[in-house]
N, C-alpha and C positions, 0 to 999 in steps of 0.2 A: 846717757845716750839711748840707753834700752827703755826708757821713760817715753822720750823725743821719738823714735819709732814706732811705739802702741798708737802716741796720739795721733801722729801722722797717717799712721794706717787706720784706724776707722774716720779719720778726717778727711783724708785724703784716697786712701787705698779703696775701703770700702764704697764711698760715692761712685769711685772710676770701676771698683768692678760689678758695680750692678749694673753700671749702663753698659759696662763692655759686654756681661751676661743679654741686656735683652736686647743690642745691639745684632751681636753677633748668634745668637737664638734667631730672633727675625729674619735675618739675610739667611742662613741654611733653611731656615721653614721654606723662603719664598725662591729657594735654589739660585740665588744671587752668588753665591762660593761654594759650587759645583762639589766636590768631593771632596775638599779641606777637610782633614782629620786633624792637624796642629795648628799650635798660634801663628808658627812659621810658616803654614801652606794657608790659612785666614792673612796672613799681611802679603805674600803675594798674588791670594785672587785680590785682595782690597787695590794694591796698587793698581791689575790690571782693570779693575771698573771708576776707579780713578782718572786711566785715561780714555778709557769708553763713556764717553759722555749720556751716550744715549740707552747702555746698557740696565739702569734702574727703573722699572714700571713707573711710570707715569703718574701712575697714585701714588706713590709711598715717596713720601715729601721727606720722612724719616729719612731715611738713606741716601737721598739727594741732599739733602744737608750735612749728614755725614761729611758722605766723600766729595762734597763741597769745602769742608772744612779740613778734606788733606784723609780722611779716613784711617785707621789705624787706633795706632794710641793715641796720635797729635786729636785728629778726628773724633774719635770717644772723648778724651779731655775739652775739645772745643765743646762739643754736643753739652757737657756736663754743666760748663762754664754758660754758658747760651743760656741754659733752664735756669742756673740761677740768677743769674742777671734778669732775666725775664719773670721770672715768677717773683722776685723781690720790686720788681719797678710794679707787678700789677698788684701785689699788695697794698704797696704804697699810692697808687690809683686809685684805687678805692676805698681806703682807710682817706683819703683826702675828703671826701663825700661825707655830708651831714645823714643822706640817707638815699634812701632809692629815689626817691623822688628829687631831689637834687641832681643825683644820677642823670635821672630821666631829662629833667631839664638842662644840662648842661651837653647831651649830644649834641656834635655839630657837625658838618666837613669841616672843619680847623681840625677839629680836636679827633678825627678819622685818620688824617692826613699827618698828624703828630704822632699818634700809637703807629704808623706805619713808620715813620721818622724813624722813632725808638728803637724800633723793630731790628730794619739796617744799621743803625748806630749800633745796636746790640750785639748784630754778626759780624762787627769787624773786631768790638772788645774778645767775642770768644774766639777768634781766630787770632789774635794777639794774648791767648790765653795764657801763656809764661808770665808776661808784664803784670796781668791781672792779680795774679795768685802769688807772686811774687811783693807786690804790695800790699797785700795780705799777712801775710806769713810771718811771725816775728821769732829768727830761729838763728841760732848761731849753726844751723847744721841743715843748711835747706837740700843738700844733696840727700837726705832721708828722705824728705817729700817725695821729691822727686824719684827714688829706690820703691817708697812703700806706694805712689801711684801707677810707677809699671808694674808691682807686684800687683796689684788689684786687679788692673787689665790683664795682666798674664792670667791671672787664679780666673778673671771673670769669662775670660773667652776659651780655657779651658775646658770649664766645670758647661757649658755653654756646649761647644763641640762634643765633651764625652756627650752629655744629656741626651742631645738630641740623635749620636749616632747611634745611643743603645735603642732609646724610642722607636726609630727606623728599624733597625734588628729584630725589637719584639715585633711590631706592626708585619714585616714578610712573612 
């Protein structure tokens, strides 16, 4: 079982705590979660810009996709799930191509109109992210997974929050 936990944690753990590090790093830079010192006061400013719609800058698509996807851990985990789904399908995108000029001649509006397809299709598998990772997974003990990717989000929005409030301390 203490085998099934290691792997899980840099499989699982470590993936979710780096995004929940640059995640939640981002939103304190751009004062999206006001004075959050813990992961507890980070998950109730998240819920409260959750239901502020209109609270995320405009620009940062980042974080509107977040806490589109529920923000939190669920949100970090979608986020997570999103990137690989999506950088695995543009892999295989362009490994289909004999070369650039293939490339080139194969743009179209169909095929504009399909990567945008994908797109969508893509943010409802990572918002359905348990199903995803669950058929994945081959484990007689998936409540580890599941253990060692809130420990990663916990350790990553941690390490996240100290960072930046010592930063802020030296900077006054």
């Amino acid at each position: 079982m203490i085998q099934e936990f290691l792997i899980a944690f840099f499989k699982a753990g470590l993936p979710v705590g780096v995004v929940a590090y640059l995640l939640v790093w981002w939103a304190l830079r751009n004062g999206y979660l006001g004075e959050a010192g813990s992961v507890k006061e980070i998950e109730k400013e998240v819920k409260l810009l959750v239901k502020d719609k209109e609270s995320p800058k405009e620009g940062d698509r980042v974080h509107r996709k977040w806490l589109a996807m529920g923000g939190g851990f669920y949100g970090v985990v979608a986020m997570l799930t999103y990137l690989v789904v999506e950088v695995g399908e543009i892999i295989d995108f362009i490994a289909g191509f004999d070369g650039f000029n293939a490339f080139l001649n194969s743009i179209s509006v169909g095929m504009l109109i399909g990567l945008i397809v994908e797109a969508v299709k893509n943010s409802f598998i990572a918002i359905a992210w348990p199903i995803y990772w669950l058929s994945d997974i081959r484990s007689n003990y998936i409540w580890i997974w599941f253990i060692a990717a809130y420990a990663g989000y916990w350790i990553g929005s941690n390490l996240a929050t100290r960072g930046f409030r010592e930063r802020q301390k030296e900077s006054e």
